[in-house]
N, C-alpha and C positions, 0 to 999 in steps of 0.2 A: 331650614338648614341649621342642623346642629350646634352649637356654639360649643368651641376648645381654645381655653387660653393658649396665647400664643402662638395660634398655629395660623398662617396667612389664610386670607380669604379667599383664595383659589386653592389650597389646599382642603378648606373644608368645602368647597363647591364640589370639589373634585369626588370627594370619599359621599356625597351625597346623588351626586351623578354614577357614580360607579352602580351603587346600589341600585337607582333607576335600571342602567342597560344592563342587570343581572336579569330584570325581568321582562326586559323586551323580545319577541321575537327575534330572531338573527334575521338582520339585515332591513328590519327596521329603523323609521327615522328618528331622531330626535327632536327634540322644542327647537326653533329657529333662535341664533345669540340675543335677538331682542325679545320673544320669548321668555331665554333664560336670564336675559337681565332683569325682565319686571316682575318674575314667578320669585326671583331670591334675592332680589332688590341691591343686585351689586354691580359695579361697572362692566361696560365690553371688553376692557384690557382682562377684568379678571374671570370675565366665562372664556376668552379665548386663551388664557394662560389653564386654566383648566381642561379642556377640550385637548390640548396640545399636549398635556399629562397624559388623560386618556389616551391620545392616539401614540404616543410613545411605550405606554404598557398596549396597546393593541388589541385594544377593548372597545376603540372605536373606528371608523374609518370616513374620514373628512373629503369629500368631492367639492371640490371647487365650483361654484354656481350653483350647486344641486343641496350642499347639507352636510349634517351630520349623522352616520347611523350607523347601530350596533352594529361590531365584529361578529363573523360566521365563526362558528369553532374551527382549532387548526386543524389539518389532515395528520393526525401522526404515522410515522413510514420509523419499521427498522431497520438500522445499519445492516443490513443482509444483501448477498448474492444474489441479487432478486431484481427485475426485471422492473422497468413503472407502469406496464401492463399489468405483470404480478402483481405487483404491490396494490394498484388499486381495486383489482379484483377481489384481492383479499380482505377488503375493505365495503366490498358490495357496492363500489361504485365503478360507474362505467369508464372506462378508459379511453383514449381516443390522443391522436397526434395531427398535427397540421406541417405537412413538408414546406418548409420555410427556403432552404436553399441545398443541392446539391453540384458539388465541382470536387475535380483532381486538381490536387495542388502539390508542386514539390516536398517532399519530407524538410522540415528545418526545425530548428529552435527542440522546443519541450515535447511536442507530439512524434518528433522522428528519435530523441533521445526515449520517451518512455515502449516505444514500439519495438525499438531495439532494431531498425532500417537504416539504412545508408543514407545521408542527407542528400538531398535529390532526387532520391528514390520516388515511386508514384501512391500518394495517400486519396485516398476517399475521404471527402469531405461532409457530413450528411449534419445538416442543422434542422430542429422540429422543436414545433410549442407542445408540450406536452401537457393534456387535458386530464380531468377528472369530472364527470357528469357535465362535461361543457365548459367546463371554465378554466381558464388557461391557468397552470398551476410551476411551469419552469420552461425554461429554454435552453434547448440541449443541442451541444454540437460534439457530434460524434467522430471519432479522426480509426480509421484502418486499413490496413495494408491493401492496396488498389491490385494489386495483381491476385492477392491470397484471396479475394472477397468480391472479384468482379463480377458486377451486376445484380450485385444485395440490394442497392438502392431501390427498384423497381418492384421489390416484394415487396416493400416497407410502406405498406398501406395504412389506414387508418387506424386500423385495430390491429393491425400484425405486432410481435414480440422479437425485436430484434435477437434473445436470445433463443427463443424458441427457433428461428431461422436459419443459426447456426447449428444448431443442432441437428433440424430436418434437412436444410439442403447442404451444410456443409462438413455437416458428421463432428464438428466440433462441439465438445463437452468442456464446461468452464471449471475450475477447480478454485483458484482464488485470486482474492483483489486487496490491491490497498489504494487506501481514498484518503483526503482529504478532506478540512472542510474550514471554511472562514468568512467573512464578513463582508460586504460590497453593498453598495449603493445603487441603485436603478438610473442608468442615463436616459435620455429621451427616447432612445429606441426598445430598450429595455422595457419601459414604463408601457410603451404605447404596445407592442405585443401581450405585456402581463396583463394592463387594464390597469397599472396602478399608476404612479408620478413618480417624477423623476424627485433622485436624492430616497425614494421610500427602502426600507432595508432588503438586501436579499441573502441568501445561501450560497456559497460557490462551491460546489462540490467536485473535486479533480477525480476521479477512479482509474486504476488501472487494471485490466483484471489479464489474467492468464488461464492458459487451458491447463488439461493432464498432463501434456507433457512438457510445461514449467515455459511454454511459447505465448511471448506477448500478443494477448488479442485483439484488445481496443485501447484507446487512449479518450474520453470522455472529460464533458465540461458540462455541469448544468447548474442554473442561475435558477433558484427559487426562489419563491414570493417567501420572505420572511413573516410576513402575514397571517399566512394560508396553510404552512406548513412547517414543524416541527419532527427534528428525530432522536429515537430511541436507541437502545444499547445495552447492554448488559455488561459490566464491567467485574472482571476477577485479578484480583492480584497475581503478578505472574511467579514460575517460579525463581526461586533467588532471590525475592526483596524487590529493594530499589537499586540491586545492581546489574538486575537483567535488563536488557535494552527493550521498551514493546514496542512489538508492530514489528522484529525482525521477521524476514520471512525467509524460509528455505525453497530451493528449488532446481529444478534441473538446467541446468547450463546450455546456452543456446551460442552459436557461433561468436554472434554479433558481442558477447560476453569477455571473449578473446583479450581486447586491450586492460579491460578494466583486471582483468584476472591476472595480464604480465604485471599491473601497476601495484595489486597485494601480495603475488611474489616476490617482487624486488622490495619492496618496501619491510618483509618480514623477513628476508635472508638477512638483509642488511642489518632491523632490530635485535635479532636474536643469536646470530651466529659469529659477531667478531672473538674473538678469541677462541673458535671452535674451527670455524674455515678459513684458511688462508685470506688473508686482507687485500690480496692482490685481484683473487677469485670474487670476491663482494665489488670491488672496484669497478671490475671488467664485464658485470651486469648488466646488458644493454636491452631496451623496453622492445626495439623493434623483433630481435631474436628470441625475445621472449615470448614474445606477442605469437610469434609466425609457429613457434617447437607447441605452444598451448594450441593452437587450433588444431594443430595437427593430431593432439591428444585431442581435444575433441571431435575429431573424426573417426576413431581409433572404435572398433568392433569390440564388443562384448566389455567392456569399462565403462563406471558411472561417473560424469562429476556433477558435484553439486553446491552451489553458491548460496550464501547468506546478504540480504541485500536489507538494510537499515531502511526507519519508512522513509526517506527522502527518494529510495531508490536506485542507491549507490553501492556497488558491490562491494562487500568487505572483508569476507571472508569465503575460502573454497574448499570441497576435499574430493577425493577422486577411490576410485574403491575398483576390486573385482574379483578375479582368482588369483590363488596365490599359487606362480608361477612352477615354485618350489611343489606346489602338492597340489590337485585340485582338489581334494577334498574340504582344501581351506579354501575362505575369501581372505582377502591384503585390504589391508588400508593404504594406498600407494602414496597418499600426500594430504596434507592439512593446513592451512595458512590463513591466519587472522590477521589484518592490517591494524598495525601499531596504535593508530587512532580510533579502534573497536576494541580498544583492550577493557577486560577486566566488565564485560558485557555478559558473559553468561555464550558468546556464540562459535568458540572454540568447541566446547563441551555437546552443545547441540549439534554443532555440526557431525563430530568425531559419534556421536550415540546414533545418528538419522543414518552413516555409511553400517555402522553394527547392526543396527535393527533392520537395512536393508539386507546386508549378506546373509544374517543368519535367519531369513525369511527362506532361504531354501537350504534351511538346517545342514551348514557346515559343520564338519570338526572342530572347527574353532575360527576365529579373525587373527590375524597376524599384521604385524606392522614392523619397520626396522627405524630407530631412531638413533642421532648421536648418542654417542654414549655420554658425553659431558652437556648435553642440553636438558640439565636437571628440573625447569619447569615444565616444559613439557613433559617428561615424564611422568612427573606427578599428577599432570592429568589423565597421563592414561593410566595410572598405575588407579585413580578416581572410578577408573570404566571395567577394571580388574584384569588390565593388561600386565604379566609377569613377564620378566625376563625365561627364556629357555634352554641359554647357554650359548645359542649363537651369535658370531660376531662376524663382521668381515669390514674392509678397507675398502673404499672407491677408489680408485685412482682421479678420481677427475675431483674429488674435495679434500682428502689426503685425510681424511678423519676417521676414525674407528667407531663403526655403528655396532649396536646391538638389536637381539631380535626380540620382541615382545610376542607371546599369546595370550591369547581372550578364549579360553571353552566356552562352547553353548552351553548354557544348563537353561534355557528355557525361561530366563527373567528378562523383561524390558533392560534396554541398556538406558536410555533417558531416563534418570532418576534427578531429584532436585540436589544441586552438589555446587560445592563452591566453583565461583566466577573464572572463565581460561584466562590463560597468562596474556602478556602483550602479543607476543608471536610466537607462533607454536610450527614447527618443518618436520615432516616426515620423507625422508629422502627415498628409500628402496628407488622403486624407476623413474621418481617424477625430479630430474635436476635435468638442466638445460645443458645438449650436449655439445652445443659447437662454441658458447658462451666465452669458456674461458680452457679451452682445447685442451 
């Protein structure tokens, strides 16, 4: 054993053992602690303060009564929309699941809020050890809509791909997810399914993903061997610096969206329009009429909305688009609204470019939109997306303020360019204000 001033002697046993299990077989044993006390002539406190290093860098793997022996290499898997079928196929190794427990249980808590269900509603329950050449490598419990997905559990074979399932028998195609990931401990039941002890490190990976058309799919929990398995990622700076928010994601608005979208309305009338709307009208905002006049716009034929939801999963921003009523040769931007607390994010701007580059996908004359005339931040973001005034103006009766009309021509450029961060709260009024509100 090497000798380094200064350095404990379980530290150099350590960096001297290290180099042994570089050249061990995986899964190979080591010297037994008495062994390695007489081969380097140092006490049992200081092969087990070494050994205990090793197995914290995870270079070895310590069995109670049985030993010490080298770490197997980790599995690496990429942050991708990809299946753990996928994934280890991609990998050339065989895939395989163990159905651990399946039951219906009431919607509650965190899986009926990411599902976007009624609390009570009826969830499918489905938990599996998920393998790789045999060896149990996470534990997965999968939460989906029991009415939407009745009688998946029965396909869900050994080697079947839960998304492959959705796809073949229930036409569903996934488009995107946001995950999670953190740090946990193995309990006793944990340990005894993985193969590993309780207290040993694991992965907790939350996902949620959705399909085409922006409809929560699954809600997903899986616990990996910290051991066994590591992941990848590709990381790019986004656009706008460090004042874009990442991991927002846009998408299409689903019913169940309804409260949370009266809750960025009223929150955004309220930031950005005193001195522009009557203060009586801001006052008399109430969530439940707002909530009930929003659903109904989303039920509403031939109109898009579409929602920015931060990664916690919390909606913060909405805008809503279609023809412009005035001309159909135009699309309208009918409304836009950031919550005060997503201000200065970058998701005003993305949202306002995602309604443009929709409409003028069936090559309108132009986008139009109508905004106060005195709500000068706003404007300047659209004036940002190369919205001009056109000369039109007109009065609501129902906000008593003078709007103006903005156009955008197609010329055939992306409207999402990288461009300074939206205001706190941005309203686009034309049809989208709440009519019975404030009479």
């Amino acid at each position: 054993m090497r000798e380094t001033a200064g350095q404990p002697k379980y530290r150099r046993l350590r960096d001297t053992l290290t180099a042994l299990v570089r050249d061990l077989p995986d899964g190979a044993a080591l010297p037994t602690e008495r062994e390695l006390c007489q081969t380097f002539a140092v006490s049992r406190s200081t092969v087990r303060q070494a050994l205990h290093q090793l197995e914290v860098e995870q270079k070895v793997v310590r069995r109670q009564g049985r030993g010490t022996f080298a770490a197997r290499p980790k599995v690496e898997q990429p942050l991708e929309l990809t299946s753990h079928t996928e994934d280890m196929q991609a990998r050339g190794m065989v895939p395989g699941s163990k159905l651990i427990d399946v039951r219906r249980v009431a919607a509650e808590g965190e899986p009926a809020a990411m599902l976007g269900v009624a609390v009570g509603s009826e969830l499918l329950r489905i938990e599996r050890l998920r393998l790789a050449d045999g060896d149990p490598m996470a534990i997965e419990v999968l939460f989906v809509d029991g009415a939407r997905f009745d009688g998946i559990s029965a396909a869900l074979g050994e080697h079947a791909s839960f998304y492959q399932l959705l796809h073949a028998t229930y036409g569903v195609e996934l488009a995107s997810a946001e995950e999670t990931i953190e740090a946990v401990v193995a309990g006793t039941r944990e340990a005894e399914l993985l193969g590993s002890r309780p207290g040993a490190p694991l992965l907790l990976l939350s996902r949620r993903t959705l399909d085409t058309a922006g409809r929560p799919t699954e809600f997903v929990r899986s616990l990996y061997r910290g051991d066994r398995v590591r992941f990848r990622t590709n990381l790019r700076r986004p656009p706008g610096g460090s004042d874009r928010t990442p991991g927002t994601l846009l998408r299409d608005a689903v019913p169940a969206d309804a409260p949370a979208l009266g809750s960025v309305f009223i929150a955004a009338w309220r930031e950005a329009y005193p001195g522009i709307v009557d203060a009586a009208i801001l006052a008399a905002l109430d969530p439940d009429e707002v909530t009930d006049w929003l659903q109904s716009l989303l039920d509403s034929v031939g109109r898009t909305m579409v929602v920015a939801e931060d990664p916690a999963g919390r909606v913060v921003g909405f805008t809503r688009f279609g023809e412009d009523p005035d001309d159909p040769r135009r699309g309208q931007v009918y409304a836009l609204y950031v919550h005060p607390g997503a201000a200065h994010r970058g998701i005003g701007h993305a949202l306002l470019g995602h309604a443009v580059e929709r409409l003028s996908a069936d090559r309108p004359a132009s986008v139009s939109l109508w905004v106060f005339e005195r709500n000068h931040r706003a404007r300047r973001l659209y004036a940002s997306l190369g919205f001009t005034p056109d000369g039109a103006r007109r009065i609501d009766p129902r906000y008593r303020a003078e709007e103006v009309r903005l156009l955008r021509p197609w010329d055939g450029r992306p409207a999402i360019r990288e461009l300074p961060p939206a205001p706190a709260a941005v309203g686009l009024q034309a049809m989208d204000g709440p009519r019975r509100t404030h009479g």
